[in-house]
Structure formats: C-alpha cells, structure tokens
C-alpha positions in Angstrom: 0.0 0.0 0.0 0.9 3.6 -0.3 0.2 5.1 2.8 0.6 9.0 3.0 0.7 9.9 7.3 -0.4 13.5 8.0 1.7 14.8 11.5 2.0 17.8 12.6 5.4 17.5 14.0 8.2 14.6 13.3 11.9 13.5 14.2 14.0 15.3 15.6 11.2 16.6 17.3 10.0 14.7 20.9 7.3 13.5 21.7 4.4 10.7 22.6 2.8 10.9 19.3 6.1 11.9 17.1 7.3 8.4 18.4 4.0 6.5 17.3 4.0 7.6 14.1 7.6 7.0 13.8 7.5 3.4 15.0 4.3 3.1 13.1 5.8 4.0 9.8 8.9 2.5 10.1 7.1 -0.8 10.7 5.1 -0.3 7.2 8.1 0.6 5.4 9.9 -3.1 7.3 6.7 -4.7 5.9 6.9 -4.0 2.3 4.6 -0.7 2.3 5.5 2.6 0.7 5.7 5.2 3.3 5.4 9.0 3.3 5.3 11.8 6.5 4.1 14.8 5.1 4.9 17.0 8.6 5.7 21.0 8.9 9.1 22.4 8.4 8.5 24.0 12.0 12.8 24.2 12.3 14.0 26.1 9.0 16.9 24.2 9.4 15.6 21.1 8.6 15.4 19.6 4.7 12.1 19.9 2.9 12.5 16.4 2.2 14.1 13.5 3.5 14.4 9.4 3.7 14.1 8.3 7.2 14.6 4.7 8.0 13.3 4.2 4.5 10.3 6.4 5.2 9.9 9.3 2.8 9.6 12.5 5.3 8.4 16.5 3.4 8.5 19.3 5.3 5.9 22.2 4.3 6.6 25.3 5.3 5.4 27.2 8.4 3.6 30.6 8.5 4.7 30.0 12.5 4.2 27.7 15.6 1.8 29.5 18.1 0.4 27.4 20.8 3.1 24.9 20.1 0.7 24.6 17.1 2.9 24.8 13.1 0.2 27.0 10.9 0.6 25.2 7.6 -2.1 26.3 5.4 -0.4 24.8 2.2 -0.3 21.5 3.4 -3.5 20.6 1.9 -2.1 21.6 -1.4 0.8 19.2 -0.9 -1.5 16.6 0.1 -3.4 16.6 -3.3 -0.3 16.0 -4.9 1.1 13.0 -3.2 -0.1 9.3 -4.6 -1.7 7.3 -1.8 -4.0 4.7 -1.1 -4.8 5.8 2.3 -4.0 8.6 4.4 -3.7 8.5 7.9 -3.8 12.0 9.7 -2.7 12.5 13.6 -4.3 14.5 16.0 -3.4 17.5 18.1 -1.6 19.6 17.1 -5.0 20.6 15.6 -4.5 23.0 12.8 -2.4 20.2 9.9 -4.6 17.8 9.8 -7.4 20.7 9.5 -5.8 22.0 6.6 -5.1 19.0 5.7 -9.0 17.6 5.2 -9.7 21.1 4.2 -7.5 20.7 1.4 -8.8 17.1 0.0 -10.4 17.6 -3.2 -13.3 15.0 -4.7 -12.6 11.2 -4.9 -9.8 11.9 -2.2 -8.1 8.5 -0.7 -9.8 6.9 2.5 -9.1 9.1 5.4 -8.3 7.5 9.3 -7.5 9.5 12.0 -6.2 9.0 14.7 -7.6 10.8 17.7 -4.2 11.1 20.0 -6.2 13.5 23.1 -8.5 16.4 23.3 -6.7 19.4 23.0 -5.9 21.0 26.1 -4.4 25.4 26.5 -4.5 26.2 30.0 -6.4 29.5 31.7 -9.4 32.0 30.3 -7.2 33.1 26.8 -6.8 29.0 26.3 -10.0 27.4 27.0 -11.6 30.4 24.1 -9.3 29.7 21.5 -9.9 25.3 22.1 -13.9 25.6 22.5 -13.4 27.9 19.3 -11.6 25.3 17.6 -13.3 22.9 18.5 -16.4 24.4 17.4 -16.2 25.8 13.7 -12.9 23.6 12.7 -13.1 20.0 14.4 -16.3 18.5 13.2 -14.8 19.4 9.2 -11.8 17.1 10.7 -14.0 14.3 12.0 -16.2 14.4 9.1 -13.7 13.7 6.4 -12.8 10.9 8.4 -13.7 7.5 7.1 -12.5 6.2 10.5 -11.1 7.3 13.8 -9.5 6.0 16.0 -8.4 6.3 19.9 -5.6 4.4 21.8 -8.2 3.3 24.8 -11.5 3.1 24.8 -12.6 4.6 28.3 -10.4 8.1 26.8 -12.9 7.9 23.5 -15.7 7.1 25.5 -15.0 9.8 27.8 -13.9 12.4 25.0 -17.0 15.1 24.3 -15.7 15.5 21.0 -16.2 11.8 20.1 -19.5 11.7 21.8 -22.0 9.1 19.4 -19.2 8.8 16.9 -18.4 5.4 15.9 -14.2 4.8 16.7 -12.0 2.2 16.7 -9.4 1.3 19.5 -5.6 0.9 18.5 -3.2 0.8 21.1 0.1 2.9 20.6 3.1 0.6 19.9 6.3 -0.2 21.4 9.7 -1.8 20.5 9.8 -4.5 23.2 12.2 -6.3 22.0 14.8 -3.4 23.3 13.9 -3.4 26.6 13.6 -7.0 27.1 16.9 -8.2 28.2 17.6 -6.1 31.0 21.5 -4.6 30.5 24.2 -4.2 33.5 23.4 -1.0 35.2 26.1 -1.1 37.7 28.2 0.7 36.8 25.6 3.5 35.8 24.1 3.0 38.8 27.5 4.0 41.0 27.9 7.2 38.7 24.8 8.7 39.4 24.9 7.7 43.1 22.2 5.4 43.8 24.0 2.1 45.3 21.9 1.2 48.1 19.2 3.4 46.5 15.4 2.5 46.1 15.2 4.3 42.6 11.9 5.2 41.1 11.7 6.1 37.3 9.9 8.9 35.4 10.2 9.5 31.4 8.7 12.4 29.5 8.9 16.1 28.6 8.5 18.2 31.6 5.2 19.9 30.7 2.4 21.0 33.4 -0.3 18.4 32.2 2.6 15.0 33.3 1.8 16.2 36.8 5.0 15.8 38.1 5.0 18.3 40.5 2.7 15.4 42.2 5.5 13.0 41.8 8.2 15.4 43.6 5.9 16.1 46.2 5.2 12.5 46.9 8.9 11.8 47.0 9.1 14.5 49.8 6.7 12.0 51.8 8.7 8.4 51.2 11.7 7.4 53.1 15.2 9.2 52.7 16.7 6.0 50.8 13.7 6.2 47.8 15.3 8.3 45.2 13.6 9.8 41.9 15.3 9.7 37.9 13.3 12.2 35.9 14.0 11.5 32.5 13.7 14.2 30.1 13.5 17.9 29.5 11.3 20.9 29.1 9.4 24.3 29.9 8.6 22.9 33.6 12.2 22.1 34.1 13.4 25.3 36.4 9.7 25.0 38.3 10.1 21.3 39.3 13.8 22.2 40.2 12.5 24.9 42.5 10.0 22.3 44.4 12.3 20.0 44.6 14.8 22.2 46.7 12.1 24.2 48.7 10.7 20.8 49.8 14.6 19.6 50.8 14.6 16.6 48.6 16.9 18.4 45.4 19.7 15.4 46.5 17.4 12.5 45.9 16.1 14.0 42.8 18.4 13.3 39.3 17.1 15.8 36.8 18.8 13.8 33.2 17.6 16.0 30.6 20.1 14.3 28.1 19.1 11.1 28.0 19.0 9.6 24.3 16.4 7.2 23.3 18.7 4.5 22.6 19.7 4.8 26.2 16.5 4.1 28.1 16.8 0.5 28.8 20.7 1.2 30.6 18.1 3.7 33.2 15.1 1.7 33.4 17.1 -1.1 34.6 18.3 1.1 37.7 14.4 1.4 38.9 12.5 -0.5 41.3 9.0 1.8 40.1 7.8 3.7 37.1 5.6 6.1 38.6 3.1 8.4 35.9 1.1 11.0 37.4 -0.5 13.1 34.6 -3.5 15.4 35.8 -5.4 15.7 32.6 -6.3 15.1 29.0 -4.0 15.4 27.5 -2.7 12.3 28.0 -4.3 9.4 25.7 -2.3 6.4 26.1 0.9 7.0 28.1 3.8 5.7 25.5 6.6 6.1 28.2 4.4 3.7 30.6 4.5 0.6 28.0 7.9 0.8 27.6 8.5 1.0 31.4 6.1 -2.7 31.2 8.8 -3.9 28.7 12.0 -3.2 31.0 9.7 -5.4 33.7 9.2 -2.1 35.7 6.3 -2.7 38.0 4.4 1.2 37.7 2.4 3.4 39.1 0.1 5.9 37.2 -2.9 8.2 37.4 -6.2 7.0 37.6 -7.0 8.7 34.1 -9.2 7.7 31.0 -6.7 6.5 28.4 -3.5 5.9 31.1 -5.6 3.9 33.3 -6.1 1.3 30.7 -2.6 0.4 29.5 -2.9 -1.6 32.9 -5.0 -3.9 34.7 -5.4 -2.3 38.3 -3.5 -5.0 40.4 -1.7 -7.4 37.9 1.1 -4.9 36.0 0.9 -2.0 38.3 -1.4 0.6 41.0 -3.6 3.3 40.1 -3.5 6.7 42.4 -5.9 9.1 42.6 -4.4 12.4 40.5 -2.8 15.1 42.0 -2.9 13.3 45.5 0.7 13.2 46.7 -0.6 10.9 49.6 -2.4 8.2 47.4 0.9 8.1 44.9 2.9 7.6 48.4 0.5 4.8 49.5 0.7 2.6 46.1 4.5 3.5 45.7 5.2 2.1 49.5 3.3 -0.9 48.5 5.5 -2.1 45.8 8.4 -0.5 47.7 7.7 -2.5 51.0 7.1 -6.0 49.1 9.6 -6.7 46.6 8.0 -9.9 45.6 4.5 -8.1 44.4 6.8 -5.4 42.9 8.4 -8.7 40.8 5.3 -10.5 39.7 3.4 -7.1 38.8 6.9 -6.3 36.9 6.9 -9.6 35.3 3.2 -9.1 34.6 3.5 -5.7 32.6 6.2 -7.4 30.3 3.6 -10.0 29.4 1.2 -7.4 28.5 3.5 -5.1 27.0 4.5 -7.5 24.6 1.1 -9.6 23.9 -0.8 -6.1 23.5 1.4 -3.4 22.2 4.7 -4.7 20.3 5.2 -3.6 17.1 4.1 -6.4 15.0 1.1 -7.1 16.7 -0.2 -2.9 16.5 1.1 -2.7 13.1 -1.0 -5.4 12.1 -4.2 -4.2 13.2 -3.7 -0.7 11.8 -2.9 -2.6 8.5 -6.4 -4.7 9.1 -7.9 -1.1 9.2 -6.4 0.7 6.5 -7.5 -2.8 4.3 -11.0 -2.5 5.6 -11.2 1.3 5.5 -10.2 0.7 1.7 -12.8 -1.8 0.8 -16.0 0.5 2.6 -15.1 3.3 1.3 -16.7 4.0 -2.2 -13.5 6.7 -3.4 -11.3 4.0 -2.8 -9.3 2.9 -6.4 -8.9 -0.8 -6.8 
C-alpha cells in the first residue's frame, strides 16, 4: 500500500505521538509498504524532504508555531499532490490535519484519523481559543474521516468530542524487543549515586499536564533511601527544580535532561518503580508507561481515562488518585515495602507489554484497518 501519514510535527522533534508515528511508519516501510510523512518544516533548518529509515519525510513550510501549534495552510495543497491509497492524519496539534482535510479535493483516498487526546491550553485566553476550535474547525476534521480511532477506549468514551461517533481502538506501539533483556546498570548505577538506593523512574517532557510536580511532592513523603530519575527535558524544568529544593529533597532528585532514546533500557534497569502522574487530558495512552512494562518495571500511574487502561489495576501495576501526593505515596510504598509483588506485577506488565502493544502485533491491526477502510469506502481505487 501507499500510505501518505499527515503529522504535525516529526523526528527530531520529541514527543508521545512523534514516536508513534515514527515506530508506526517504520514498521510499514519493514513490511513492504510505501511510506510518506508529510509533517511541517517548524525548524527552517531542517530539509524539505528526507528518507528516514526508509520512510519518505516532506517538510511544508510554516507561516509559525503559536500554541506549540505549526500554521501550515499549504499542506493541503501538498497533500493533493502525493499518490496514496490511504491517508492517515494525527491528531493535536489541531491546525495540519485541519488544513489538511480542508485541502482534500473529490474522490480523495480513504481518510483515518487517529484521535491522539483532546486538546488542552490552560487558563481564560486557552479554553476560548480550544472551544473555538473545537467548534467551527473540528467536526470538518471528523467528518472527512472515514475512520477514527483512539488508543483506549474509556479516553474515546469519555472524550466530548467523540460523543455518538463510531471509533476504533488501537493501542500505541512499542519496540519491546529493546527493553527485554535487561542490561548491566552497575556501573551506571554507582555514577549517578544510587548504590543502596530505592530508585523510582519517570520519562517524559517536563510539561504542566505530566503532573509531576505530584511526583516530587510525593517523594518528599517516602523514606530518605527512595530516590527519583526524571527523565527528560522541558518548559517545567526550572519549576520542578525549585520544588524539589524548597521541599529539601533536590539530592534524591536526578534531573537527566540528556538522556538519548537508545539509552532508556541502561536507566530503566536502575528502577524499582515507574511512577506516571499526569493530571489531565492530554494524556491518551501514556507511551513512556508501556515501555517501562517492557524493562519489567512494576508502575504506578494516574487513575486517568486512556492511562488507566494500559494496565489492569492490580496485575502490572497501581492506580493513584491524580494530584494526590498521599495516594501516589500509599501505592509506591506498596511495591516499595514487598519486593515480591513489585516482581510479579513487573513480570506481569512485560507479558502485557509484549502480547498487546509490540510492534508487529499494533502494526498489524492498523494494516487490518487501512484494508477495511479501503474496501467500505466507495473513493477508494482498486
């Protein structure tokens, strides 16, 4: 198939759904598909177009980024132009894949799209500028669609935006394989200090909707020996570092903002718990929480539509109630204070991990959709 992915943003850039569609379309092109990104040229420094891992990557050019949102109103133009047999757009960042579907002449390929969260801009100015989004440019969006689909079903049933729409549910996906054989940390281990350390793990970029001024605050709460890695970088860097020194636990906090990706299994082998406490929306799967299931990291996460459901309460890991520094301190303690349960959950989530969300296994049910998407829909060339 020729498969045409609509994303707002792509590698270099970081991010939950960056990775998916990265892993996703790298997996199509390792199957025999023919595979192009058509993504904004939000960094003038990067090449209109590129081959990636044997995907086909072009760039369109950016009127500007406001909202951490690329205005791209040529990319519909673009879009007309490239051969496909399906086309698979990715949303939020809202406005590409709006211009986008606005751009689709008559007889256009089958549309799916992949409903990634509801979008999310904090305080008065940001709720206006969403519900007016959301109001006279969405339902175009969801309307070209000839299927959508979610990561979790309790986040599309619990989405007002997909309210009496018919979706489908995909999980994100995961290279397991990577994380499976655990490597020697020890060394690693005695350079950052943590010998005789209970270490718990956090991945992600340091935005206000991960929460993790939660996770700092519960650390202030757990014994002196339970130590936190925060993995990754971002606006909410200097805020969390201020918590973490007004609360007096800076020395049992390791900020590593340059950690590369390749690296992750070397760290997650130093923890004991993955802990996940994002506070909103914005959050529709939790990509950093199946790969922590793949090292065999017992975790701990939010009691959230669409996080909540990468795990079954009990068997790979503990829900908390968000934004409760006291209930993420109860469940942590739990795993912390019986290493056996912390094994068999751990054990448990690499089960799941791989059964549910590996690469071949999601890659072959998106392929199953595209396939059927192609044969209902009546635009679709033989």
């Amino acid at each position: 198939m020729r498969i045409v992915q609509v994303c707002p943003f792509y590698a270099p850039h970081p991010g939950g759904v960056e990775s998916h569609v990265r892993r996703l379309s790298t997996e199509l092109v390792r199957e025999g598909h023919e595979v192009t990104v058509l993504t904004t040229r939000y960094d003038p420094r990067l090449p209109i177009a590129e081959d990636l891992e044997g995907v086909h990557v072009l760039r369109v050019p950016v009127r500007g980024v406001l909202f951490n949102t690329p205005i791209d109103t040529r990319v519909g133009k673009v879009l007309r132009t490239l051969p496909a047999d399906v086309i698979h757009m990715h949303y939020p960042p809202p406005l590409t894949p709006y211009f986008a579907a606005r751009g689709l002449g008559p007889g256009h390929p089958p549309v799916v799209l992949t409903y990634h969260c509801d979008l999310y801009l904090p305080g008065p100015w940001g709720r206006l500028v969403t519900s007016t989004f959301e109001r006279i440019m969405l339902p175009r969006l969801l309307r070209t669609a000839d299927r959508i689909v979610v990561h979790t079903r309790s986040y599309g049933q619990t989405s007002a935006m997909l309210r009496h729409r018919t979706i489908d549910v995909v999980p994100s996906l995961v290279d397991v394989e990577r994380f499976q054989s655990p490597p020697n940390a020890d060394a690693l281990r005695a350079e950052l200090g943590l010998t005789g350390h209970r270490v718990l793990v956090f991945t992600g970029r340091l935005v206000p909707h991960k929460g993790f001024d939660t996770g700092i605050r519960a650390l202030s709460l757990l014994p002196k020996d339970v130590t936190m890695l925060v993995i990754g970088s971002g606006p909410n860097l200097p805020t969390l570092v201020a918590l973490a020194r007004r609360l007096g636990v800076a020395e049992r906090v390791r900020f590593l903002t340059q950690v590369a990706d390749r690296d992750l299994p070397r760290y997650f082998a130093l923890g004991h718990v993955f802990v996940y406490p994002s506070q909103n929306r914005l959050e529709g799967f939790g990509l950093a929480i199946a790969e922590a299931m793949s090292a065999g990291l017992p975790v701990v996460i939010a009691d959230m539509p669409g996080v909540r459901e990468v795990i079954e309460d009990g068997r790979e890991g503990l829900l908390a109630q968000p934004m409760i520094p006291q209930d993420f301190v109860r469940q942590v303690r739990r795993l912390l204070d019986d290493p056996g349960l912390a094994q068999r959950m751990g054990e448990a989530g690499r089960i799941r991990a791989r059964q549910r969300y590996g690469l071949e296994t999601v890659t072959r049910q998106i392929v199953a959709l595209y396939e059927s998407t192609r044969s209902d829909s009546p635009r679709s060339s033989s």
